[in-house]
C-alpha positions, -999 to 999 in steps of 0.1 A, spaced: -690 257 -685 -654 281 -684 -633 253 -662 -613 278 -642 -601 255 -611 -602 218 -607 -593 198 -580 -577 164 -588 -576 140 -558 -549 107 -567 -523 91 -545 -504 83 -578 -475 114 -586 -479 101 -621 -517 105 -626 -515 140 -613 -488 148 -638 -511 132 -663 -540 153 -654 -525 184 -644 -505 180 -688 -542 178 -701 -559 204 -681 -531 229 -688 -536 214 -726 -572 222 -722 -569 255 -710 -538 270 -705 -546 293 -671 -567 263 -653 -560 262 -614 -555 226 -600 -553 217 -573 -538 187 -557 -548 162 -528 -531 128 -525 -561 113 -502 -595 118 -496 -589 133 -462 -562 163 -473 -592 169 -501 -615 177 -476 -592 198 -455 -582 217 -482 -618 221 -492 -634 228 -454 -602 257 -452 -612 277 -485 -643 293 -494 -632 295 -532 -643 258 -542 -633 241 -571 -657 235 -602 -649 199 -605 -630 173 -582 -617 146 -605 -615 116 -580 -594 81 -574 -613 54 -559 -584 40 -547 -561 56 -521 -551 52 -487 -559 71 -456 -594 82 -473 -607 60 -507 -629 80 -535 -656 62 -516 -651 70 -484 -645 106 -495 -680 110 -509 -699 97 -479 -679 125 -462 -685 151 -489 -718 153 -487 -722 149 -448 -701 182 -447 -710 198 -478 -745 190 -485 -761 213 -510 -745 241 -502 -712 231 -527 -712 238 -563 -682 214 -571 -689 187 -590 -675 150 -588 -663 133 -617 -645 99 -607 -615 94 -624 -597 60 -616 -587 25 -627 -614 7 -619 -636 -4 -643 -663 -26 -627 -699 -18 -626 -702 -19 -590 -679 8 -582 -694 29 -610 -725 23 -595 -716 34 -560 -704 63 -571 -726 72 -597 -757 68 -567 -737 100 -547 -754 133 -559 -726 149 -564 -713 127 -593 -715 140 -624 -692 116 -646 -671 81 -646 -638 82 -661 -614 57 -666 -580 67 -668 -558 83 -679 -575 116 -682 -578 130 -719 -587 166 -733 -617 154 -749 -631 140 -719 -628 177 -706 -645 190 -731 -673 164 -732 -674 170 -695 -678 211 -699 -703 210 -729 -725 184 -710 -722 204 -676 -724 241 -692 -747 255 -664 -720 242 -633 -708 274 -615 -706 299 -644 
């Protein structure tokens, strides 16, 4: 998988630094795009019809959670999005990676920070995503 645009959903100013430095490191001409919240993520993503390849999603946030977000995701979305979910967050206990791992959507669990060879682990095992 070429991983053109991304869309990185965090409340934290410091974890979207973090990711946007590797993705840039990863390939230099990637689009990301930001959403502090689960809700602004799905407004920006029910306002364009040029979707991001990957969402790389907090579990916790306010407003909207990672959790809440996917219930909504796929109630809008459905099958008709070819964005991917990977969760990308602090939390490291089996039953949030469960809950999120049960959406469809999911693809991958990260724990953060984000590094490049997650990226690339994530495009070799994903290779036929939106191409």
């Amino acid at each position: 998988m070429t991983l053109l645009t991304v869309m990185v959903v965090d409340d934290s100013e410091a974890d979207h630094f973090i990711c946007n430095h590797t993705l840039k490191k990863y390939n230099p001409d990637i689009k990301v795009i930001a959403a502090y919240d689960g809700q602004e993520a799905l407004d920006i993503l029910q306002e364009t019809d040029d979707h991001p390849q990957v969402i790389f999603l907090d579990i916790n946030m306010p407003r909207m959670n990672g959790h809440e977000f996917l219930e909504k995701y796929s109630e809008i979305f459905g099958e008709k999005n070819c964005s991917v979910v990977v969760m990308l967050t602090s939390s490291d206990q089996q039953n949030d990676k469960d809950k999120s791992m049960a959406h469809k959507a999911v693809v991958d669990y990260f724990t953060k920070p984000l590094s490049v060879e997650a990226v690339v682990t994530l495009c070799e095992e994903n290779k036929n995503i939106c191409e």
